[in-house]
N, C-alpha and C positions, 0 to 999 in steps of 0.2 A: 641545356646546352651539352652536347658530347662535350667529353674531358680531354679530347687527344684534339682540339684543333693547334695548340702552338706546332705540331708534327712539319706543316706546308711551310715555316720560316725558312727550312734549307734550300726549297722548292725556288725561294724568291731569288735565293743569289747564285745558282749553277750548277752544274754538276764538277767530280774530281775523278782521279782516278786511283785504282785501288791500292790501299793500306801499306805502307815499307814503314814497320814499327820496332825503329831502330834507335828512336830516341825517345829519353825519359826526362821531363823537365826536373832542375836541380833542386836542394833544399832550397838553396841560395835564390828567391823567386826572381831578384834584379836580372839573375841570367838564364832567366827563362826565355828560351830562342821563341821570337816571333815569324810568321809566313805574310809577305804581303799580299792583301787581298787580291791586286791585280794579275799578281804571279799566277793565280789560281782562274783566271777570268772574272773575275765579281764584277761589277758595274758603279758605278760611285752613287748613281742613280738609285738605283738598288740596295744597295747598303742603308744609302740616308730611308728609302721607306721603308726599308727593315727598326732602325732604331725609332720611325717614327711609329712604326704599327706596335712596339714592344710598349714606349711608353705610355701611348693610350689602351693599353689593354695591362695598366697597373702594374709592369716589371719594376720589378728592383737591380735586378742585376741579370746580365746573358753572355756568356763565354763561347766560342768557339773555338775546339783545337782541329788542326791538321798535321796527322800524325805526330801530333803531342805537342805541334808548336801554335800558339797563341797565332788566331787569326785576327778575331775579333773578340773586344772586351769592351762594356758599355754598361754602365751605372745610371742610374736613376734618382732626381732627388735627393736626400740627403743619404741614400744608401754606398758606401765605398767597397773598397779592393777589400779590408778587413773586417766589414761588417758580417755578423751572423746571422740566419736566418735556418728556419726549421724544412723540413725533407717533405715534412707530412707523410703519405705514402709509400713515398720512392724511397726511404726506409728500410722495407720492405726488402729490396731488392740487394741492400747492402748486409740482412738479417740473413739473405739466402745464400752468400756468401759466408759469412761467421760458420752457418751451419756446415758446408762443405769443408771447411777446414778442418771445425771441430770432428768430421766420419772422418777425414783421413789421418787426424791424428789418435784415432781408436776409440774418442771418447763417448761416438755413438753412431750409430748407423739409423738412415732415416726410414729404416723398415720397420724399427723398434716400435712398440709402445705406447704413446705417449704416456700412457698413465705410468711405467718403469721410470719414470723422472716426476712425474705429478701425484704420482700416488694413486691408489684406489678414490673414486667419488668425485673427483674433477670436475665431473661434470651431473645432470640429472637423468644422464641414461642406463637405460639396465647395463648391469657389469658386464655383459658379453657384448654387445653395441660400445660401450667405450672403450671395451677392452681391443677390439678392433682399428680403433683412431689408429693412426700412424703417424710419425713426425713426418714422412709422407705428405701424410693427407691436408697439414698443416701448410705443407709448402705450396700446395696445387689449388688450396680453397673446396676442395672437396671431404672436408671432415662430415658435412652431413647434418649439421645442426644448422637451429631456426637461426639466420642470418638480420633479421628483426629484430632481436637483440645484440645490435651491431658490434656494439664495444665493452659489452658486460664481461665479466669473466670470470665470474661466481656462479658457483654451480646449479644456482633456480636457474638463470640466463641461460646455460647451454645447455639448449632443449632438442630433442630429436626430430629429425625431419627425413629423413632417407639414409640407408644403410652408409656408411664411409667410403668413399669411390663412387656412390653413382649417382651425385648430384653436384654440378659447379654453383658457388654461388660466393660471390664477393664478402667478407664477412672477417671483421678485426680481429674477433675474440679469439677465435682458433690461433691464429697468427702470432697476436702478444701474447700467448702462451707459450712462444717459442724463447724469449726470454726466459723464462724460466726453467725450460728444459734445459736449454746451452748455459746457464749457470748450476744446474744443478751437476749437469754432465761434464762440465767443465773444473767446476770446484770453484770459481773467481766469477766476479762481478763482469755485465755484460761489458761496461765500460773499459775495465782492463784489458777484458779478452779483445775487445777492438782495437785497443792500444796499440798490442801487443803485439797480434796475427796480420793487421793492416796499416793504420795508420802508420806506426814506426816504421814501418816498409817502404811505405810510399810518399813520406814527409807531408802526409795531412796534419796542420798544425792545428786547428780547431775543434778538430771534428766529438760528438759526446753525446750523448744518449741522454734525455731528460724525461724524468716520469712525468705524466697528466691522464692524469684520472685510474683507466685500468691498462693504458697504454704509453708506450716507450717512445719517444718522438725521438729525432737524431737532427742535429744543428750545425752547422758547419756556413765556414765562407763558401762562396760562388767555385775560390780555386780547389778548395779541398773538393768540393764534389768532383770540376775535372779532373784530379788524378784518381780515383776512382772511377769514373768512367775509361780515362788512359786504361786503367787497369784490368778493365775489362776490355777494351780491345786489345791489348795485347795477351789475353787470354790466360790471364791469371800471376802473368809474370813482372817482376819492376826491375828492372836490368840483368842482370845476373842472379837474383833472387824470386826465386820460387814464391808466391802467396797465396795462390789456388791454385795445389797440384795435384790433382786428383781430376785426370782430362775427361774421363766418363761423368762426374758428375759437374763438372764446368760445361759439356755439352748439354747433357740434360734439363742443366737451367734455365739453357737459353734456347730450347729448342718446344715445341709440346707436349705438355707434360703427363695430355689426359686426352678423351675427344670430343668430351663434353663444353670445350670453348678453347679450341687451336690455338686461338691467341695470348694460352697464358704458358708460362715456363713453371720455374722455380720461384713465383713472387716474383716475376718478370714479366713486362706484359712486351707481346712479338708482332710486328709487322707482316706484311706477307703471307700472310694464311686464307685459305676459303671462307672462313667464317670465324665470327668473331662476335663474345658478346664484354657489357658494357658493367661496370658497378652500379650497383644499382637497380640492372635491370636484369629483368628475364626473357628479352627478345632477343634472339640468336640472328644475327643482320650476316648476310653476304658481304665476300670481297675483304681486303684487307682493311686493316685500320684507318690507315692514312697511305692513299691510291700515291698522292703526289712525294711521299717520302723514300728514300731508301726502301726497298725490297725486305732487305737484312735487318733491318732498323728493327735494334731491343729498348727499352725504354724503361727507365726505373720512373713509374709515375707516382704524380700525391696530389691530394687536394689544395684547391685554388692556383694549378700551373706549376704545381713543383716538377723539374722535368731533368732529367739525365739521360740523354740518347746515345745511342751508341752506333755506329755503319761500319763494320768491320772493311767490308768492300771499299766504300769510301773514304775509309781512313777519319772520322769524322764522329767531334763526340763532342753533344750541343747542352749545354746548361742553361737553364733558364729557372728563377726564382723571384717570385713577387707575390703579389695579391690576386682574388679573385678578379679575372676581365669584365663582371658584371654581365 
């Protein structure tokens, strides 16, 4: 099963129109301003087979904002407003972030090395092949090694496969290795650093990074991820306060970062492109993502429907968190 069908849930209830992101939800969550669905045209009709199609495809939780204010909120089961649940993936997207902070505030630039923060031998490729890697290449999935060994990240595992730049391929290990870059580059634990540069910014109360296995998972309630997505449609900013200020590389993230698969950014996967391929796979498919979603639509995605969209145009930033749909 493609990983992006939750994409056509927006599809079900309307269209809006574009973004005035002039409001930031408070810490205080009780007054956090709602929109009512009718205001917007939704259908009542429509809604109820929206929350029916979510809970049969195993949600636990699905938020929607409109320009920052609560549209829709719908829980599942015993899962609540407070309850935690892991990113998987979409992760990922929040990683591409940390590291955009971390280039503007001097501590690295993603053209660097990667072995200048991992050290020589990282990995099993000859020293001019890894010397080549880039925190780059990390961000775009084009590091070049066997993606086969998906999640390893001990140096037999990352094995050579094509020069760095000119092969895309979905692949963890490169990735969780940017933990350890943006702590070595940073001098403080990734946790902090998230604390620090986003969460306290944007009054994510949950939000934390938990090791499993050779990789970094990130947890959060349903609301924390929307102010994070907020945060990304307003383009890096949380009212007055700058959190992604470095607009060249906040474009770049979220734009095509390679053209070996238009559909990926910075650890970002993007709507609207000619072509597009898949995790997992190496067939290169026509047409965008998801036909029936937002055009603009960026998407922090993760395994089993972890899901953070974003529609700049539409104003419109959709969360959804549960289990595999089987």
């Amino acid at each position: 099963m493609r990983p992006f069908y939750f994409l056509c849930l927006i599809s079900l209830l309307g269209t809006c129109v574009r973004a005035q992101v002039t409001y930031f939800p408070p810490e205080n969550e009780a007054n956090w301003e709602t929109t009512s669905p009718t205001s917007l045209g939704y259908q009542a009709d429509s809604i109820t087979a929206l929350y029916d199609y979510l809970e049969a495809t195993q949600t636990k939780g699905f938020l929607l904002l409109k320009d920052g204010r609560i549209v829709l909120e719908k829980y599942f089961g015993t899962f609540q407003q407070d309850s935690v649940w892991y990113w998987a993936s979409a992760g990922k997207s929040l990683r591409a972030a940390l590291v955009g902070i971390a280039q503007e505030e001097g501590h690295l630039s993603i053209q660097d090395s990667t072995s200048k923060y991992l050290g020589a031998g990282w990995t099993s490729l000859a020293p001019e092949q890894e010397a080549a890697i880039t925190i780059w290449h990390q961000l775009t999935m084009t590091a070049g090694m066997n993606e086969l060994f998906f999640s390893c990240t001990s140096p037999g595992c990352l094995r050579f496969v094509a020069p760095a730049g000119d092969r895309w391929a979905y692949h963890n290990s490169p990735y969780s290795l940017t933990k350890d870059v943006l702590e070595e580059a940073t001098g403080t634990t990734i946790n902090a650093y998230t604390n620090r540069m986003i969460e306290d910014k944007i009054g994510m109360k949950t939000g934390f990074w938990w090791p499993t296995g050779d990789n970094t998972l990130f947890l959060s309630r349903v609301r924390d991820a929307a102010r994070f997505g907020h945060l990304i449609l307003a383009e890096g900013r949380w009212e007055n306060t700058t959190v992604v200020g470095d607009t060249s590389y906040f474009r770049a993230m979220l734009q095509p970062s390679q053209a070996l698969n238009q559909a990926y950014g910075y650890l970002w996967w993007l709507n609207g492109q000619d072509k597009y391929m898949e995790p997992a796979d190496r067939t290169v498919y026509s047409g965008p993502i998801a036909p029936a979603a937002p055009n603009d639509l960026v998407l922090a995605a993760g395994k089993n429907g972890q899901f953070i969209g974003v529609s700049q145009v539409e104003g419109l930033v959709m969360v959804r968190m549960g289990d595999s749909a089987s």
